[in-house]
N, C-alpha and C positions, 0 to 999 in steps of 0.2 A: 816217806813222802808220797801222797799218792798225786798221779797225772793230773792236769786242769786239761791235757789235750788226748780225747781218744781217736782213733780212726773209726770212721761209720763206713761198712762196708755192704753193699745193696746185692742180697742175693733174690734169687725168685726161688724161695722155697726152700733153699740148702742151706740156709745158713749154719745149721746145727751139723749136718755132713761135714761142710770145709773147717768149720772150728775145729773140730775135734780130729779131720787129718790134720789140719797145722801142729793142735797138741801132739797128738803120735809122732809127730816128723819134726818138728823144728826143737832144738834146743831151749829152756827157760819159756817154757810155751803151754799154757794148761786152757782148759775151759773153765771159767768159774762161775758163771750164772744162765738158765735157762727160764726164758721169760714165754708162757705158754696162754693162750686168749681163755678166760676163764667163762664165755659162753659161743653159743656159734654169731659169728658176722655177717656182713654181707658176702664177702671173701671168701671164709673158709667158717670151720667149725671148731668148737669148744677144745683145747687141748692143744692146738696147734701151734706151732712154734712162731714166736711174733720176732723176738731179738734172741741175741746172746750175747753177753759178755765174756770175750777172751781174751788170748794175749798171744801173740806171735814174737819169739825172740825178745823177748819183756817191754813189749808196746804194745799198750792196752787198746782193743778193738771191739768193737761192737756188730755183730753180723746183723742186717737188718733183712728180714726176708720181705719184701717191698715189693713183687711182683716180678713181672719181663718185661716193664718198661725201659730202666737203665742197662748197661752190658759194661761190662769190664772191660779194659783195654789195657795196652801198654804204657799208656801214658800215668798209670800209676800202676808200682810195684813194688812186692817186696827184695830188697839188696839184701842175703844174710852171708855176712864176712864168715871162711871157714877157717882152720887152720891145715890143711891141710889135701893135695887131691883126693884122697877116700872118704873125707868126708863132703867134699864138692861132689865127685861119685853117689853117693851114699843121697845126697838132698834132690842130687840131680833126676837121679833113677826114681827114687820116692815119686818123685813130681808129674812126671814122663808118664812112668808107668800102672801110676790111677790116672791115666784117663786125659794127662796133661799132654802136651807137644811141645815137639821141640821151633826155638824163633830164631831169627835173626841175632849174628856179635855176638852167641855163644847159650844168650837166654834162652829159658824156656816158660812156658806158664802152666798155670795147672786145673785144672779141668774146668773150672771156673773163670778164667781167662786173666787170673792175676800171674 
C-alpha cells in the first residue's frame, strides 16, 4: 500500500545532501527519485535539483529545496526507536558528527537543524 501522507521537508539547496545522508544512516531509509529543473529559472539553472523523493525509517519524504526562506527547528523531528545503546551511539555520532549538534533532554539535530 503506498502513503496518501508524505512529509515535505524545505531545504535551501540540500535537499539531495540530507536525503541521501538519511539513506546512509537511518535503517529502511533509500533515496528513490531526483527531480532536476529541465531549463535554467529565475533561481537557479538547468539541472538543478528542484525536489526528492525519499524515505527516512519507511516514511515517505519529499526534500523540497525552496530557498532560505523557512529554517528547521525543533518543533518538528525525527524519533528513530533503537534497539539497543550502540546503535543509539551509532545514529547519534552519525548525526553530531556531519556537521549536526548536540540539544537539549538528550536530542540532537543534524546539520540541517532537524
Amino acid at each position: 500500500m503506498t502513503s496518501k501522507n508524505t512529509v515535505c521537508l524545505w531545504f535551501d539547496g540540500t535537499a539531495l545532501e540530507a536525503a541521501q545522508f538519511y539513506a546512509e544512516t537511518f535503517p529502511d531509509s533509500a533515496v528513490s527519485e531526483v527531480f532536476r529543473a529541465p531549463s535554467d529559472y529565475p533561481a537557479g539553472k538547468a539541472g538543478d535539483v528542484l525536489t526528492v523523493l525519499f524515505t527516512v525509517a519507511g516514511i515517505p519524504c519529499l526534500g523540497l529545496n525552496g530557498g532560505p526562506i523557512f529554517k528547521h527547528s525543533e518543533a518538528f523531528s525525527f524519533q528513530i526507536a533503537t534497539d539497543d545503546q550502540e546503535e543509539t551511539d551509532r545514529l547519534w555520532n552519525a548525526i553530531v558528527g556531519n556537521g549536526g549538534q548536540e540539544s537539549e533532554c538528550g536530542w540532537c539535530k543534524d546539520k540541517w537543524g532537524l
